[in-house]
DSSP file (Angstrom, degrees, kcal/mol; ACC not computed):
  #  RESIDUE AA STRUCTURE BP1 BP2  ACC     N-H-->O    O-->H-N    N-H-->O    O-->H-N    TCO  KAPPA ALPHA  PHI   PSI    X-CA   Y-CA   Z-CA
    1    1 A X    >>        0   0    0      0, 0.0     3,-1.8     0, 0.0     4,-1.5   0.000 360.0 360.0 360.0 122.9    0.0    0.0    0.0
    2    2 A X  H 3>  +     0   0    0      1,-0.3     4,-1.4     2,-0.2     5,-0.3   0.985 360.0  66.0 -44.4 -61.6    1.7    3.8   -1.2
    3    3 A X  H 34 S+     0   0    0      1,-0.3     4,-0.3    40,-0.2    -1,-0.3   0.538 101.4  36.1 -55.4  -3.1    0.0    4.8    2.2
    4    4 A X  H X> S+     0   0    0     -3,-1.8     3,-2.7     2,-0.2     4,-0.6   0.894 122.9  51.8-122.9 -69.8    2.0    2.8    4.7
    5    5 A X  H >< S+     0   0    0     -4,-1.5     3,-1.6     1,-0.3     4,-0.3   0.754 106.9  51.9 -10.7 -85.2    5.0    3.6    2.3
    6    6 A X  T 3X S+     0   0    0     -4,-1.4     4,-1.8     1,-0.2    -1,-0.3   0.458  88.8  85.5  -3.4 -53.0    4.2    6.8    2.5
    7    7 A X  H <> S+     0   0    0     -3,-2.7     4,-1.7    -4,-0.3     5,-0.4   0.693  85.5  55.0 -46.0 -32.3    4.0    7.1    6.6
    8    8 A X  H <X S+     0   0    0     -3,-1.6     4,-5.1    -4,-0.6    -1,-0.3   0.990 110.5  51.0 -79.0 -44.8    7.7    7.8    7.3
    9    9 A X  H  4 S+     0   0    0     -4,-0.3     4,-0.4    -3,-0.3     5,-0.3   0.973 114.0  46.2 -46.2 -83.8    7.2   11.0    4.7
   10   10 A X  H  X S+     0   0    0     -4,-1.8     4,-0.9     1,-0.2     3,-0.5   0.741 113.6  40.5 -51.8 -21.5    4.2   12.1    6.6
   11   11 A X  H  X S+     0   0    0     -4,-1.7     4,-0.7     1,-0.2     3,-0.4   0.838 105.9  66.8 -98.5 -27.7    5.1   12.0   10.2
   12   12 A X  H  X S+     0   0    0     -4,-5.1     4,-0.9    -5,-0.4    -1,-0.2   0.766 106.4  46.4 -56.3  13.1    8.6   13.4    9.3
   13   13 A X  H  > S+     0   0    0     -3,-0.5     4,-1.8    -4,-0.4     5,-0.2   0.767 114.4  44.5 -98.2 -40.6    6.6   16.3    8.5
   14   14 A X  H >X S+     0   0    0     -4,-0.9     3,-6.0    -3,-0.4     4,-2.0   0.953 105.4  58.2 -52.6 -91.8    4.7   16.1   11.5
   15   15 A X  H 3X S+     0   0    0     -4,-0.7     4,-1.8     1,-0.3    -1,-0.2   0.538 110.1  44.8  40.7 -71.5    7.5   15.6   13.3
   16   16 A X  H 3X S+     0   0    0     -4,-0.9     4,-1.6    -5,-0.3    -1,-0.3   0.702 107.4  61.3 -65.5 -22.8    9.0   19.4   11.8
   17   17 A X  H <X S+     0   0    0     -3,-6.0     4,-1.7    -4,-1.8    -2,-0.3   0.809  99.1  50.4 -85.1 -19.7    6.0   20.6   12.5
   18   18 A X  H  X S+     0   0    0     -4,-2.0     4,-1.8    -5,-0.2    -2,-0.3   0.949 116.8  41.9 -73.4 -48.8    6.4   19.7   16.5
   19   19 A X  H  < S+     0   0    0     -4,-1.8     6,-0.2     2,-0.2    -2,-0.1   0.888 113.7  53.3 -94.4 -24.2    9.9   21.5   16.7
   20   20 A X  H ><>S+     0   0    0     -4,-1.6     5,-1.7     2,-0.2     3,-0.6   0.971 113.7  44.3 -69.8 -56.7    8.5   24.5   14.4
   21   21 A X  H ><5S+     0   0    0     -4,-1.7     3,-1.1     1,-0.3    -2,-0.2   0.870 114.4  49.5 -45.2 -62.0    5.6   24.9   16.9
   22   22 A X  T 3<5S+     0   0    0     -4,-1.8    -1,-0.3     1,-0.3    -2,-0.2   0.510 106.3  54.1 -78.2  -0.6    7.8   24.6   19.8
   23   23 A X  T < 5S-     0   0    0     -3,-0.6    -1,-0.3    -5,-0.3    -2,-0.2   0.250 120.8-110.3-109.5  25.8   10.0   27.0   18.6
   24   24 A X  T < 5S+     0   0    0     -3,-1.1     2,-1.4     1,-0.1    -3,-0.2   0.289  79.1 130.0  74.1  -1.2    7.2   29.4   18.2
   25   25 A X     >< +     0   0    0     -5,-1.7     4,-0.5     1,-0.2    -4,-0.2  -0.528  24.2 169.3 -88.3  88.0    7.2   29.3   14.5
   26   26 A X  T >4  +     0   0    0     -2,-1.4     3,-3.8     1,-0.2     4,-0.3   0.890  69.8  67.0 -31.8 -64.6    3.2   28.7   14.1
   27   27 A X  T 3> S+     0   0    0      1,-0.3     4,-0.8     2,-0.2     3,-0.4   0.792 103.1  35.8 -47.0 -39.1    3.8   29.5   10.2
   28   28 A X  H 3> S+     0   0    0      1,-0.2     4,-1.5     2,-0.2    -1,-0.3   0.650 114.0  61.7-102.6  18.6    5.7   26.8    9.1
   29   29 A X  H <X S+     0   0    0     -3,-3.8     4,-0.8    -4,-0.5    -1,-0.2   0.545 106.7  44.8 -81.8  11.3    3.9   24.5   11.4
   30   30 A X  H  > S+     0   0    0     -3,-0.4     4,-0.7    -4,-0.3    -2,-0.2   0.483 111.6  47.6 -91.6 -15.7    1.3   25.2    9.8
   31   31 A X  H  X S+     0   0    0     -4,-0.8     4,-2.0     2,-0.2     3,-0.3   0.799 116.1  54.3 -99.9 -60.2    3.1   24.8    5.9
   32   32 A X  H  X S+     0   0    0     -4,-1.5     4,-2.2     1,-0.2     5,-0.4   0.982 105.7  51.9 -58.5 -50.6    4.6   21.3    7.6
   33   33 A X  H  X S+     0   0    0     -4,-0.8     4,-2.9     1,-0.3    -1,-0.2   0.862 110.2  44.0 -33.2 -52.9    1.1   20.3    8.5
   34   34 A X  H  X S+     0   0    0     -4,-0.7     4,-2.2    -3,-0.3    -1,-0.3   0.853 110.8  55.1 -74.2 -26.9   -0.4   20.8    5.0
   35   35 A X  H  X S+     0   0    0     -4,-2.0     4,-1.2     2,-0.2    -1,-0.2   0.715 108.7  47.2 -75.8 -26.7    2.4   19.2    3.6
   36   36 A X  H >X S+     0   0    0     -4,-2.2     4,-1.9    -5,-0.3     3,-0.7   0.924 120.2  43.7 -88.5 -52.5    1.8   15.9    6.0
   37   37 A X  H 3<>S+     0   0    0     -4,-2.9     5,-0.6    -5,-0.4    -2,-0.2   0.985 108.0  58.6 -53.6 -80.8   -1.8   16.2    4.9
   38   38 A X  H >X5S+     0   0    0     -4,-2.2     4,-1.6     1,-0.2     3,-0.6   0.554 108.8  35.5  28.5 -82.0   -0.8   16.6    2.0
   39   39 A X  H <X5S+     0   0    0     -4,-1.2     4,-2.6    -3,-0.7     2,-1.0   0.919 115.2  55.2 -93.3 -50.1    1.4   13.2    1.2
   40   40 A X  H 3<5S+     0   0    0     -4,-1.9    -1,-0.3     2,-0.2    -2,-0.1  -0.331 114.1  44.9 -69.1  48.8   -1.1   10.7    3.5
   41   41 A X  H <>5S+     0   0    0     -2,-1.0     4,-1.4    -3,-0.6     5,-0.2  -0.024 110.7  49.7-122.5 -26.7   -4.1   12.1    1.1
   42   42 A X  H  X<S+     0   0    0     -4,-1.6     4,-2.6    -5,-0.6     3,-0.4   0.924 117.6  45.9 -67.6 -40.7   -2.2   11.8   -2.1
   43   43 A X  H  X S+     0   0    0     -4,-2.6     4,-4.7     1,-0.2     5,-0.4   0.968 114.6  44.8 -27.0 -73.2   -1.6    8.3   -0.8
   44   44 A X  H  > S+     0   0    0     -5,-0.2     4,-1.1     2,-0.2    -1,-0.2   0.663 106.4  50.3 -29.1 -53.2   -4.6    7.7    0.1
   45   45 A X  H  X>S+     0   0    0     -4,-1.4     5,-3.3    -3,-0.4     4,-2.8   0.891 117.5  53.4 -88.7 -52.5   -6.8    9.0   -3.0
   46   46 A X  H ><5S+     0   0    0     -4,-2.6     3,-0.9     1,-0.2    -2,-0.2   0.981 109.3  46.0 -47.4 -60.1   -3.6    6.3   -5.1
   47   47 A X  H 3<5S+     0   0    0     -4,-4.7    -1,-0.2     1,-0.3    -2,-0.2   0.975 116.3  52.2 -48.9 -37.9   -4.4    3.0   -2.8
   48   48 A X  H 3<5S-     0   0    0     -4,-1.1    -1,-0.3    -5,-0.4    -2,-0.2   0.723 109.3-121.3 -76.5 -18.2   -7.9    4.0   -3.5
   49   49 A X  T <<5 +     0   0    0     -4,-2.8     2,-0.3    -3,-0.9    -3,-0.2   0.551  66.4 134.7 107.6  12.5   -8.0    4.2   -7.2
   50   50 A X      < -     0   0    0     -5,-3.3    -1,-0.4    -6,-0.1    -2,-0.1  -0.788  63.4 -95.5-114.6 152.9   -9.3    8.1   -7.1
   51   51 A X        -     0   0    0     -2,-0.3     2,-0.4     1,-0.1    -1,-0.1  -0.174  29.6-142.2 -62.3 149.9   -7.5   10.9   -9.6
   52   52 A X        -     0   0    0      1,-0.1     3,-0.1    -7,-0.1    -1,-0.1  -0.915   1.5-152.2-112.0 151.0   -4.8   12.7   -8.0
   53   53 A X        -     0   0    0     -2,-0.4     2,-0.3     1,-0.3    -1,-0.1   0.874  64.6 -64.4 -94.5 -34.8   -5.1   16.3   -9.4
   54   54 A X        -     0   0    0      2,-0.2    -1,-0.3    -3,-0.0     6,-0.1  -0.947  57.6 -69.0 151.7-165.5   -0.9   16.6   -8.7
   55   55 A X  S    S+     0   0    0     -2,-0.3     2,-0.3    -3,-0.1   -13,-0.1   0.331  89.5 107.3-108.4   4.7    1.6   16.6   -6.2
   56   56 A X     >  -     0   0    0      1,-0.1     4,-2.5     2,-0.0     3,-0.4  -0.699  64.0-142.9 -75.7 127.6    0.8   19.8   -4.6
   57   57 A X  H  > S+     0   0    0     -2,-0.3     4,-0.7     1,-0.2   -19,-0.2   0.606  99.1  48.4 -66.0  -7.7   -0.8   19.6   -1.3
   58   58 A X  H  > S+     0   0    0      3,-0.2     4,-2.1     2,-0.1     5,-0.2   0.819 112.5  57.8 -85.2 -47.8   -3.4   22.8   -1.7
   59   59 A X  H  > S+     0   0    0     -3,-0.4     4,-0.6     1,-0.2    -2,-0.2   0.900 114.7  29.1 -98.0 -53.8   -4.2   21.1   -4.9
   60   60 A X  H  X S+     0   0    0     -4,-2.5     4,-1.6     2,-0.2    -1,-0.2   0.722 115.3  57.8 -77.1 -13.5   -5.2   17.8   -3.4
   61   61 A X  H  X S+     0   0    0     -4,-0.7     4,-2.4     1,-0.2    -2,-0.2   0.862 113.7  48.5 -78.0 -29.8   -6.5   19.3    0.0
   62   62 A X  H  X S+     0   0    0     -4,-2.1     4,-0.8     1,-0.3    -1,-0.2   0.786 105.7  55.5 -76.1  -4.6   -8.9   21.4   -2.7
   63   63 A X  H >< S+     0   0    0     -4,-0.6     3,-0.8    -5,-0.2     4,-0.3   0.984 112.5  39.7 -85.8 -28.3   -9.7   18.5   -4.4
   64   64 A X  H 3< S+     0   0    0     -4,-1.6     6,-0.2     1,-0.3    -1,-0.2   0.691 109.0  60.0 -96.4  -1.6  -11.0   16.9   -1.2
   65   65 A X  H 3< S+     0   0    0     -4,-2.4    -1,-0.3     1,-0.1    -2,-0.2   0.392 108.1  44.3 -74.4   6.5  -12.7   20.0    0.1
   66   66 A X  S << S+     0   0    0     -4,-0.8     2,-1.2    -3,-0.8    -2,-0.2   0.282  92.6  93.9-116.1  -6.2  -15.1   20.2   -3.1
   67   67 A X    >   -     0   0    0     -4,-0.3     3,-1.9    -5,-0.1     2,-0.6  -0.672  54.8-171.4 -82.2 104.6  -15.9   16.3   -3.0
   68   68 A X  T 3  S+     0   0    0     -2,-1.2    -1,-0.1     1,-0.3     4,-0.1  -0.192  74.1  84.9 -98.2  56.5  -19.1   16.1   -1.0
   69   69 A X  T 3  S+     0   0    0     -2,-0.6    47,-2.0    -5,-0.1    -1,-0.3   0.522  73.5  81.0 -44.3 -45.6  -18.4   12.6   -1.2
   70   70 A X  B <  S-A  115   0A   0     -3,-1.9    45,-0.2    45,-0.3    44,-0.1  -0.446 103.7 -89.8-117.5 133.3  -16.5   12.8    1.3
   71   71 A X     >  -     0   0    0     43,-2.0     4,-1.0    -2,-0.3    -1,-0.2  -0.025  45.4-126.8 -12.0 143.9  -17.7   12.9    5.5
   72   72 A X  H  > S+     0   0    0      1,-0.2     4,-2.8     2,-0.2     5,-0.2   0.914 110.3  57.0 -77.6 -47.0  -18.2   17.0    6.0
   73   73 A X  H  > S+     0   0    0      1,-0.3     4,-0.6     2,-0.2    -1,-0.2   0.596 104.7  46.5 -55.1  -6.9  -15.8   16.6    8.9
   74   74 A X  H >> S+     0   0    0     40,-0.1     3,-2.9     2,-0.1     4,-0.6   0.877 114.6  45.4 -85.8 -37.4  -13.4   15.3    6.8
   75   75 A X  H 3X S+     0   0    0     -4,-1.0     4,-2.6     1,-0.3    -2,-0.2   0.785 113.1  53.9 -59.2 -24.4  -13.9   18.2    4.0
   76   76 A X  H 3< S+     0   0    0     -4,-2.8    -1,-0.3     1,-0.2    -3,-0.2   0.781  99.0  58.4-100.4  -3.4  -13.9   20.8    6.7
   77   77 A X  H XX S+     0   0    0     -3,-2.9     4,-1.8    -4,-0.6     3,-0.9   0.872 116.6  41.2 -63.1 -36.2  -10.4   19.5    8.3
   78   78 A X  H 3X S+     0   0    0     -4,-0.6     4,-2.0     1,-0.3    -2,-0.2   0.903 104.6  59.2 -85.6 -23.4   -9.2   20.3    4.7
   79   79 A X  H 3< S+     0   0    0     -4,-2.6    -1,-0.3     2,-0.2    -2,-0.2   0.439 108.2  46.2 -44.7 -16.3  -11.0   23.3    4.4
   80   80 A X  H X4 S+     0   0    0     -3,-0.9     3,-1.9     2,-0.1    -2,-0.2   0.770 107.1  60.4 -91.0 -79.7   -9.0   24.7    7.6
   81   81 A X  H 3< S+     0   0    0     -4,-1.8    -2,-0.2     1,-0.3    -3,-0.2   0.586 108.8  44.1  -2.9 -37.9   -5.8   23.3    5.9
   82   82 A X  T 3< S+     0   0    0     -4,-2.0    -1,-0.3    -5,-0.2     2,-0.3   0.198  83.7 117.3-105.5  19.9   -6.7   25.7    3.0
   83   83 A X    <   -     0   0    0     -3,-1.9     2,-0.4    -5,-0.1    -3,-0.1  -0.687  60.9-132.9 -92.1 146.0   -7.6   28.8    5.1
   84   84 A X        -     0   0    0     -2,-0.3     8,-0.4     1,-0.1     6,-0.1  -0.725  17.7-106.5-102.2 144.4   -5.1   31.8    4.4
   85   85 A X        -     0   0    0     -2,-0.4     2,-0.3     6,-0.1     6,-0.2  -0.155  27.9-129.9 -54.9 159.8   -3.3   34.1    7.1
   86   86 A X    >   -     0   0    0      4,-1.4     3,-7.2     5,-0.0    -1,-0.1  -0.635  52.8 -75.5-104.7 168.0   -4.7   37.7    7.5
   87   87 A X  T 3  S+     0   0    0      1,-0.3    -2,-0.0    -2,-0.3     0, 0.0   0.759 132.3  61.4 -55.9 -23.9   -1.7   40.4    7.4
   88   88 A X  T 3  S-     0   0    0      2,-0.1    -1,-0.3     3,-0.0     3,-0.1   0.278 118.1-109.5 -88.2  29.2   -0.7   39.4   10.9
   89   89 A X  S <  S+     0   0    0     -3,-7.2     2,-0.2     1,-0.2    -2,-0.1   0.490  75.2 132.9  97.9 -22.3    0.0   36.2   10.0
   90   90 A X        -     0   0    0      1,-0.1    -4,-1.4    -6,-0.1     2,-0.2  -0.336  55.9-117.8 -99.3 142.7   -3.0   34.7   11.9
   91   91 A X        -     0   0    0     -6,-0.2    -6,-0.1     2,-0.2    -1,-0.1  -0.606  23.7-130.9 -84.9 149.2   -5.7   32.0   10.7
   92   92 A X  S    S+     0   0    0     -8,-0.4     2,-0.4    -2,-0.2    -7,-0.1   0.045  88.9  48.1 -90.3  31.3   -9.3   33.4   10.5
   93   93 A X  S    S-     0   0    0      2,-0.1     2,-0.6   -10,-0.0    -2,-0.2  -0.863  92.5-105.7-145.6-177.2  -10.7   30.6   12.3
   94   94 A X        +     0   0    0     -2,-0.4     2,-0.1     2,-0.0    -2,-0.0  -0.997  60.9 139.8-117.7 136.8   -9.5   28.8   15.7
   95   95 A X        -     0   0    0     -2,-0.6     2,-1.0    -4,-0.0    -2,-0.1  -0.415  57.4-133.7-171.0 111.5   -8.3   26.1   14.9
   96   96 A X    >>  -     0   0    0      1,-0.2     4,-2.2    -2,-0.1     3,-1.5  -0.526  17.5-172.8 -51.4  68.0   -5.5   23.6   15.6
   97   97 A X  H 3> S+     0   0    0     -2,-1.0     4,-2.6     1,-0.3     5,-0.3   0.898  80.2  53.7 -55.2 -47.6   -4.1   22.6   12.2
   98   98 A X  H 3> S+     0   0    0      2,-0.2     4,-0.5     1,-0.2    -1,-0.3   0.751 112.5  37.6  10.4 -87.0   -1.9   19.8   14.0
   99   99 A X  H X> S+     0   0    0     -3,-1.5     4,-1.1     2,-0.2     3,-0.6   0.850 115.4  59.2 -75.2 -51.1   -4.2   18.1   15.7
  100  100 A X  H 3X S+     0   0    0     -4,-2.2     4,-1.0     1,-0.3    -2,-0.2   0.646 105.5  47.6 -28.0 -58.1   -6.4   18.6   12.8
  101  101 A X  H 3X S+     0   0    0     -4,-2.6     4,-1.6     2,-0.2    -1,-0.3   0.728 108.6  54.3 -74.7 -44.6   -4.1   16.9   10.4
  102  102 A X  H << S+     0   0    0     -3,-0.6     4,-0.4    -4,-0.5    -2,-0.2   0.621 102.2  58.2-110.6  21.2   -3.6   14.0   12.6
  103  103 A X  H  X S+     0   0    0     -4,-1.1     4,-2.6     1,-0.1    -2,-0.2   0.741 105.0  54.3 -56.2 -48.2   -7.1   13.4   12.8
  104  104 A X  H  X S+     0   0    0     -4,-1.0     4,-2.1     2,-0.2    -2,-0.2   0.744 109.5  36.3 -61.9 -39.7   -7.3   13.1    9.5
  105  105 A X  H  X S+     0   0    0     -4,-1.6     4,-2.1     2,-0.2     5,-0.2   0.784 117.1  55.6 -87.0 -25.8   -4.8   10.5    8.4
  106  106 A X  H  >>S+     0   0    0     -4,-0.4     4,-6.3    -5,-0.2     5,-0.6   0.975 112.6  42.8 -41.7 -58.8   -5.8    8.7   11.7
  107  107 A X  I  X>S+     0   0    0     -4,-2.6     4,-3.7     1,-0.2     5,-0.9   0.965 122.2  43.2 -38.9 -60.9   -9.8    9.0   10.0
  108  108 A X  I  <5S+     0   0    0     -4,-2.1    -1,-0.2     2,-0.2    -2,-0.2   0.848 115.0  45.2 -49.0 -46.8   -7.8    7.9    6.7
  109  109 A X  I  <5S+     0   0    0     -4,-2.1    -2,-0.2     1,-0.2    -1,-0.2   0.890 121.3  42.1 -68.1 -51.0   -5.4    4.9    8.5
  110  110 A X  I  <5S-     0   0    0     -4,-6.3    -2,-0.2    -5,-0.2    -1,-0.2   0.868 108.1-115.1 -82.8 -25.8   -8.8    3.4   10.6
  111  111 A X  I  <<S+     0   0    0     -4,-3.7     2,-1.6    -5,-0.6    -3,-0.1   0.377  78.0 127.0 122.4 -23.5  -11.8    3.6    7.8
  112  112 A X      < +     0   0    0     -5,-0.9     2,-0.4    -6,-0.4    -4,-0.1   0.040  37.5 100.9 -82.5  46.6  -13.6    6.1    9.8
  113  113 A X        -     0   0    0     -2,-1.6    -1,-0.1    -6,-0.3     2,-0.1  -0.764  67.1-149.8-128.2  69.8  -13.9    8.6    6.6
  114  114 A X        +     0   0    0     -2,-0.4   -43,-2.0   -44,-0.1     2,-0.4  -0.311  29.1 164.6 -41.3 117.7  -17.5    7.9    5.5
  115  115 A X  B     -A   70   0A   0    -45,-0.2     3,-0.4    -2,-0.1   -45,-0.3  -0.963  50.7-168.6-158.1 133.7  -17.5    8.5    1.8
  116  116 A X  S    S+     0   0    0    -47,-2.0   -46,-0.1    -2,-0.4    -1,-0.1   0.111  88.9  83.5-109.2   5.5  -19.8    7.7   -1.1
  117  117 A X  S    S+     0   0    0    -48,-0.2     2,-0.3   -50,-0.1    -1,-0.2   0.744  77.1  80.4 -89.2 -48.3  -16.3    9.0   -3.2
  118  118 A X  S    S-     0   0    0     -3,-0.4    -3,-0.1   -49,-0.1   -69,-0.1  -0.394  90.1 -91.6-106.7 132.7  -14.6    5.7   -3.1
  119  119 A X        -     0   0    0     -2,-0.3     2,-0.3   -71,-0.2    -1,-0.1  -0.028  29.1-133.9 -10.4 147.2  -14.9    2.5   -5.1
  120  120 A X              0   0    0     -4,-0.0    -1,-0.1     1,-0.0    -4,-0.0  -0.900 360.0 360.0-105.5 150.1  -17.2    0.0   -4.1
  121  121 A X              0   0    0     -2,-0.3    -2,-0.1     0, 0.0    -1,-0.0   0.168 360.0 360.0-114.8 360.0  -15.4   -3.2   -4.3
């Protein structure tokens, strides 16, 4: 399976995004985050047999925020994933992209991603 390939890729990201965070730089743990998302959803979308739009992570997080296939809760983790800073830097939402992110490839890893988007086998 690409996705369990995949895993060492996505948590080193994670991984940068813990030392960025604890060294107070939010922004690129937030840039590591999408990027983690990112590689476990292109995975993800390959094991499963669904188009990957390309190897950009914005590209694939939009492709699974506009699939209402997909769980809302999943569409609205990437939908924070895709929220832009205001001129200080700041998300317009509250949110924990983090935690957020590794809700989501957990959701992805266990099954729990209700979705009328994927193959039936």
């Amino acid at each position: 399976m690409i996705f369990e390939e995949s895993r060492a890729l996505f948590e080193a990201e994670l991984a940068k995004a813990d030392v960025a965070r604890a060294a107070g730089n939010e922004g690129m743990a937030r840039v590591c985050a999408r990027r983690a998302a990112g590689i476990a959803l292109r995975a993800f979308f390959i094991d499963h047999g669904l188009p990957v739009p390309s190897t950009s992570a914005m590209d694939i997080l939009e492709q699974l925020r506009s699939d209402p296939g997909f769980a809302p809760e999943i569409r609205a983790v990437a939908d924070h994933l895709l929220q832009r800073v205001d001129p200080e830097y700041q998300l317009p939402i509250q949110a924990d992209l983090l935690a957020e992110t590794r809700w989501l490839i957990s959701a992805l890893q266990d099954g729990t991603y209700p979705s009328s988007a994927l193959p039936r086998t």
